[in-house]
N, C-alpha and C positions, 0 to 999 in steps of 0.2 A: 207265570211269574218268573220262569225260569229265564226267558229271552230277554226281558228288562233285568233283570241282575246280570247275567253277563254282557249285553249291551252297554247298561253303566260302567260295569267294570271296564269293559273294552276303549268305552270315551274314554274315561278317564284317565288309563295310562297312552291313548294316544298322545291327549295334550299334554300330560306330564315331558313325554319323550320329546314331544316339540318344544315344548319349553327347554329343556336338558338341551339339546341339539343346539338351540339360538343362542345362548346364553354360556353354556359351561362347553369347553372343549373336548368332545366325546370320539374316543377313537373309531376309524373306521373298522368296522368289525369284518366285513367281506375282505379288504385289503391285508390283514390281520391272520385271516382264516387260512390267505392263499401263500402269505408268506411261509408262512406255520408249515405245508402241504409242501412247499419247494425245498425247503430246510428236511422235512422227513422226507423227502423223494431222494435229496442230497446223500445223507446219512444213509439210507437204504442200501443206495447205491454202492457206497462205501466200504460197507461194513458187511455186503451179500457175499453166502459162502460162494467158493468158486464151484460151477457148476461138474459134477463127473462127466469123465471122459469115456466114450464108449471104445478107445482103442483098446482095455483093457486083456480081451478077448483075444489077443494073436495070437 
């Protein structure tokens, strides 16, 4: 019983999501995800302590 319940379930929100997809304007989500990932790599970068120097030692 248990594979037909989530098999339904599973149809089901596939066609929901194709319907959503055809019809309503749905943002790319991988586009989205990678912008998201370039913005925190940016910031990262930015905002990293500077690293110590090992000249300290003379």
């Amino acid at each position: 019983m248990g594979i037909l319940r989530s098999g339904f379930s599973f149809t089901v929100g596939t066609i929901f999501g194709v319907y959503l997809a055809q019809n309503y304007n749905v943002p790319n989500i991988r586009k989205l995800a990678n912008s998201g990932l370039v913005i925190a790599k940016h910031i990262e970068e930015n905002y990293r302590k500077p690293k110590k120097r090992d000249d300290d030692f003379d």
